[in-house]
Phi, psi and omega in degrees: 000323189295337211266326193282326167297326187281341187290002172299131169233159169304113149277170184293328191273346157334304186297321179276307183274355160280326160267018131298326198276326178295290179338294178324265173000287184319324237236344162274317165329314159299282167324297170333286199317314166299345175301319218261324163324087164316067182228343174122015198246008216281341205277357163286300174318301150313318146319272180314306198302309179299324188282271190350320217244337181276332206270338184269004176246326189212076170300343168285001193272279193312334166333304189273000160285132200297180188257004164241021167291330200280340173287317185293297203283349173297313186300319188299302159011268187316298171307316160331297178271354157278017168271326200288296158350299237274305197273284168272056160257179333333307166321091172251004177313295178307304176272060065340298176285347179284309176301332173302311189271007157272331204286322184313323197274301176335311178294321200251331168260330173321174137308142180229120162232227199277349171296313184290327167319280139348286188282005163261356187274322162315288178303319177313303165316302195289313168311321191276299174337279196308323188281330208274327199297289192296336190252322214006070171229163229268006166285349167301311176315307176297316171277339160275346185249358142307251172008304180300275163332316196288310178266355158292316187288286175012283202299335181290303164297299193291348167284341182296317218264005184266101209253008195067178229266335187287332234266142178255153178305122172238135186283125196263138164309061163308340171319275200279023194299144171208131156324294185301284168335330182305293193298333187283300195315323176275341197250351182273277183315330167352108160266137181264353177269343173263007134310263182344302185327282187282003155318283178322293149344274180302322187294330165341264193294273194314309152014262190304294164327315176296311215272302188288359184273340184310278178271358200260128193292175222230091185264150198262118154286157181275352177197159167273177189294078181350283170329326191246036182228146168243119225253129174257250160216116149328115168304144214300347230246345157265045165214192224291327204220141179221136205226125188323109186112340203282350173271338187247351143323338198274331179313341198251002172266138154258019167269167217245134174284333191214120161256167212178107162273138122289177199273319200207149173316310216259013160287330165272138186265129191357284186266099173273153171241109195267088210287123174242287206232159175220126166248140194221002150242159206230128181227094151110338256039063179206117159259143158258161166283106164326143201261000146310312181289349206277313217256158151270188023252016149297317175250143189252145161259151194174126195258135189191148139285359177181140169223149195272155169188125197268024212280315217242116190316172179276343202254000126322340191282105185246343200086029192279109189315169162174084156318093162276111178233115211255114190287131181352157187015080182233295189177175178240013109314082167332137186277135181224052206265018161192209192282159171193149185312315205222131156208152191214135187257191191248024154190168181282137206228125188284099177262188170193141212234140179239118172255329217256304163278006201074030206233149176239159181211150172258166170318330179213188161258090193303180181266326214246187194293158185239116192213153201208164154243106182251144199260133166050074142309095163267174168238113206252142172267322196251148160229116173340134186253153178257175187339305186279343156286276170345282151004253161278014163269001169288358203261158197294347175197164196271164181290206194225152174312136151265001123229171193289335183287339200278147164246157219271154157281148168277153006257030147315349194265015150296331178231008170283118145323292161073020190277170178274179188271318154286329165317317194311309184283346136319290185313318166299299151347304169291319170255023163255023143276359187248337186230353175099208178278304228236019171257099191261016176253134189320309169295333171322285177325302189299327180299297204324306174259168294017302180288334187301297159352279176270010174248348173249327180239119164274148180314146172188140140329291230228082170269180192219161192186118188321154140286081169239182196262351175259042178213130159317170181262334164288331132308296130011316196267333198281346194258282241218354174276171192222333172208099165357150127260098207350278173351317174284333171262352165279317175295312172303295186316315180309307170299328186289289205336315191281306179306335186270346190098017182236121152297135182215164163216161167273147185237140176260119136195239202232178245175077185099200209165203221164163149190108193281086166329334300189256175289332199051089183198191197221138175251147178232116183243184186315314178315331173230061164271151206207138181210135174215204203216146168241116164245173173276104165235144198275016168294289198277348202039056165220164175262139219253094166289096172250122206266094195267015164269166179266178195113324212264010181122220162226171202297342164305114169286309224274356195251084188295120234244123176274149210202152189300123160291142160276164185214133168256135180196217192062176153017274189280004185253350184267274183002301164313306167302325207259310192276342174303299181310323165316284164304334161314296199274323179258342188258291198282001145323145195194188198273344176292318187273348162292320173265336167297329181304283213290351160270333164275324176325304184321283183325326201266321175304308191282339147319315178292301191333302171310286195306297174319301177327258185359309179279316205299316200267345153281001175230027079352293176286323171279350155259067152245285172335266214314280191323343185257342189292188162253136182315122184216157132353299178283334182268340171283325215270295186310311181286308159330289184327285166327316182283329142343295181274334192282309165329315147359275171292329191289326201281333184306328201284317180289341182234032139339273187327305195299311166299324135334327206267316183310320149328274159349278187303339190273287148337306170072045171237089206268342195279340188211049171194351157330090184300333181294325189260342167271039173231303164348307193280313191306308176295330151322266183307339157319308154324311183258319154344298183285353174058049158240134227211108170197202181275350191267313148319302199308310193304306168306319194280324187295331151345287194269017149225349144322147137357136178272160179246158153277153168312339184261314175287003205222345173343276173326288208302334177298294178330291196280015195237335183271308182318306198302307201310312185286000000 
């Protein structure tokens, strides 16, 4: 059965729709790959995967497309993408990439033939690149190594079927086309030793790829590659205005926003807060970044690769590393939540710095992760207020509007209100039932309404509250409301704090953690995006961190309340791990980590190198003995034994037939246990592997399918059968 299988061959039109199919395939491969991309594109995307996934399941249907669609769709095409060009440059990644998944649908469905071929194995290369270049995620890693194998085989048919420039095109019969027939047809020819072959091969060619991904050196640019950056959108709940509840929609993704190597479990604190943005003017329930803040000379601009801060004394100072790696569209605000010696990115990156809030920012919002390093990390409860705060929060009231529409400089809109006159007196109310007239100190004030708070409202996703239209809405909630979202409580608390006469703002960013047992490190996901409030006291001239939602600890800001980590591990926590690693070794590679691998590989080679040596002159030595010693019985014993056995093997291997026929003869099993016809079948296939055709086959098969012979009557014919193979 075995020997009948290998004369199965392909046909030629087999062959061509095993490379249209391959082809489809590839070109589904891609849209997957392109899917990961943020460009305004998916409903193209989606498209093609669907025309791609009909045409590789049911190819009579493209069969039956006429032949003068294919005259027409090329003009149109082309006009499509210079209107797209047209409409969006500068920015030309996205209709780039659009053109790519037309010219892709074209290909795949158009007629091909091995020139067209090529150029989809091209465009396809060029999807899976572009998406891994711009993304750098580790599905990239998974998918090039599909891809790779895929487009190898690709290339492998069309080299069967590339026959020179005279060959006529051949049309393939999609009408009788059948799947199940295909799949026999392809699984009767498989050869598994060229499987295994091209197995090697490739594990071959990834090797050499790593060991070049390794050595090849590491250059720092003063900028990446314009062109090969993609700029995205913040999550609503992480930019300049932020609008009531747009923080706690984000609570409801569980995909994970920040992995964070730390130096040690116990460096992160029970509740860590990972401080990204402060917004400090408040209109309507919509808090903002101010348009003061917008501008300089608060806020500067500036390309740099690393920045210094003298904020933290020397004898403080340990050098403890902490790796941030912040996933795509999270914000262009970096988590920052308190002072540190050192941060440093990994090329030089054009930022922009608020020193007056602590707040850092990049130029834009990227797709794919983003990783920096800060050296002596702290999480600060105080964040120092500067010069310029101090200042003018010394003055006894902030200036007056110059008109309602107009806004205060900062940092007055810490204490601009911006109400109607009755909101006020809401506001007003409330904090002569909670603190009286004449209680200015900050930490009071903050227990006071905090405990106020949680004693009147509970947490919920979904707060509820009467709605009117002559009200603020966060007044609106504080007069009629039962339950919350942290926004909301962070927003009551800013208004009363500001009508009492304390500046305060609001702060966004996360809340908490994970820590992936696994790996060891610390995970932050959407879910524990977070807003609280920082006011001012002028006792200490620092801004004050507070959390007036409840759940959160206790109403003592200065009272750090310690709670148990969670730990993650199972499944989604290996998982997980696997993209932590990614980013270690493949993304955040660099030219430092490159020479330690390569100092340690050095070490680790002179290490076997010592231990071969070590071993080579202890079996040196131990045969120099044994030769000085003198001939005895015990010292004769180990070299007998060998010689003994290796006589053994040898005599077992010569009298193989014989012990087969003896086999045989016990059995009765003539058919498969004969040594004579399994010495037969075996000089058969050699034979016809070689593709030789004479009288000595005939002579084997009637051997192996004939009557039986003795080992002796067939002698010859075995002889002349060894002689052709040589």
């Amino acid at each position: 059965m075995s020997m009948g299988r290998k004369q199965v061959r392909l046909s030629l039109g087999e062959l061509h729709e095993v490379k249209q199919l391959m082809g489809v395939l590839l070109a589904i491969l891609s849209f997957w790959s392109l899917a990961a991309l943020d460009i305004g594109s998916q409903s193209i995307l989606l498209m093609g995967g669907a025309v791609a996934t009909v045409a590789f399941c049911f190819p009579r249907w493209v069969a039956r497309i006429p032949a003068l669609v294919w005259r027409w769709a090329g003009p149109m095409i082309l006009l499509f993408i210079g209107i797209d060009f047209m409409l969006h440059m500068p920015a030309f990644i996205p209709p780039l990439v659009r053109m790519v998944v037309l010219l892709l649908i074209y290909r795949i469905l158009a007629p091909r033939n091995l020139r067209e071929d090529k150029q989809l194995i091209l465009l396809c290369l060029f999807c899976v690149v572009i998406s891994g270049v711009l993304t750098v995620s580790l599905l990239f890693a998974f998918q090039i190594l599909i891809f790779a194998p895929l487009a190898m085989a690709l290339l492998f048919v069309i080299c069967i079927l590339d026959r020179g420039k005279d060959v006529t095109p051949c049309l393939i019969d999609w009408e009788h086309f059948e799947w199940s027939q295909l799949i026999r047809r392809v699984w009767c020819v498989l050869d598994f030793r060229m499987v295994v072959l091209c197995a090697a091969m490739f594990l071959l060619v990834v090797t050499v790829s790593s060991l070049l991904f390794i050595l090849t050196p590491r250059f720092d640019m003063h900028r990446a590659i314009p062109f090969m950056e993609l700029n995205s959108k913040a999550r609503s709940g992480f930019s300049e205005e932020v609008a009531l509840g747009e923080v706690s929609e984000i609570q409801e993704d569980n995909r994970v926003a920040l992995r964070i190597d730390v130096p040690a479990l116990d460096a992160v604190s029970a509740m860590p807060y990972w401080r990204m943005l402060v917004l400090d003017e408040y209109e309507g329930g919509r808090f903002r970044v101010s348009p003061s803040l917008r501008t300089k000379p608060f806020r500067l601009f500036q390309e740099s690769r690393e920045l210094r801060s003298p904020v933290i004394p020397l004898l403080q100072r340990s050098g403890a590393l902490w790796t941030f790696y912040m996933e795509g569209g999270i914000s262009r605000y970096l988590p920052l939540p308190g002072d540190y010696v050192g941060l440093r990115f990994q090329k030089f990156q054009a930022i922009e710095l608020i020193p007056d809030l602590h707040v850092l920012a990049l130029d834009s919002v990227g797709q794919n992760v983003f990783s920096y390093q800060v050296e002596d990390l702290q999480f600060n409860l105080r964040f120092a207020a500067s010069d310029e705060e101090r200042d003018a929060l010394l003055e006894p009231s902030p200036p007056e509007r110059v008109d309602e529409y107009a806004s205060l400089p900062y940092p007055f809109t810490t204490l601009d209100l911006n109400l109607r006159q009755d909101s006020i007196e809401v506001l007003e109310e409330i904090n002569r039932n909670i603190v009286g007239e004449a209680d200015r100190d900050v930490l009071a004030y903050s227990r006071a309404v905090t405990d106020y708070l949680w004693e009147q409202f509970a947490y919920s996703l979904r707060p509820d509250m009467d709605y009117r239209f002559d009200r603020d809405p966060v007044v609106s909630w504080l007069e009629t409301g039962s339950q919350g979202h942290c926004e909301l409580f962070a927003g009551a608390f800013i208004l009363l704090a500001r009508q009492a006469g304390f500046p305060a703002r609001m702060v966004v960013g996360y809340a908490g953690g994970t820590w992936n047992t696994l790996e060891n490190y610390f995970v932050v996901r959407n879910r524990d995006a977070h807003a609280w409030v920082e006011i001012y006291d002028a006792a200490t001239q620092s801004w004050l961190r507070v959390d007036p939602t409840p759940g959160r600890g206790s109403s003592d800001p200065e009272l750090i309340v310690q709670g148990s980590m969670v730990l993650e591990s199972g499944w989604a926590a290996w998982i997980d791990s696997l993209r932590i690693q990614w980013y270690r070794r493949i993304v955040n590679f660099e030219q430092r980590d490159q020479v330690e691998l390569a100092l340690n590989l050095k070490d680790t080679l002179r290490a076997y190198m010592t231990a071969i040596k070590q071993v080579l002159r202890e079996w040196g030595a131990a045969i120099q003995m044994w030769f000085t010693r003198p001939l005895n019985l015990g010292s004769m014993l180990p070299i007998i034994l060998i010689i003994v056995v290796g006589a053994a093997v040898y005599g077992l291997w010569r009298m193989r037939d014989l012990l087969w026929g003896l086999l045989f003869r016990m059995l009765r099993r003539p058919f498969k246990l004969d040594p004579v016809r399994r010495r037969a079948s075996r000089l058969l296939k050699l034979l016809k592997a070689a593709g030789i055709q004479s009288q000595v086959v005939a002579d084997l098969e009637a051997i192996r399918f004939g009557p039986e012979q003795s080992l002796s009557e067939v002698k010859a014919v075995f002889a002349r059968a060894r002689r052709a193979l040589k």
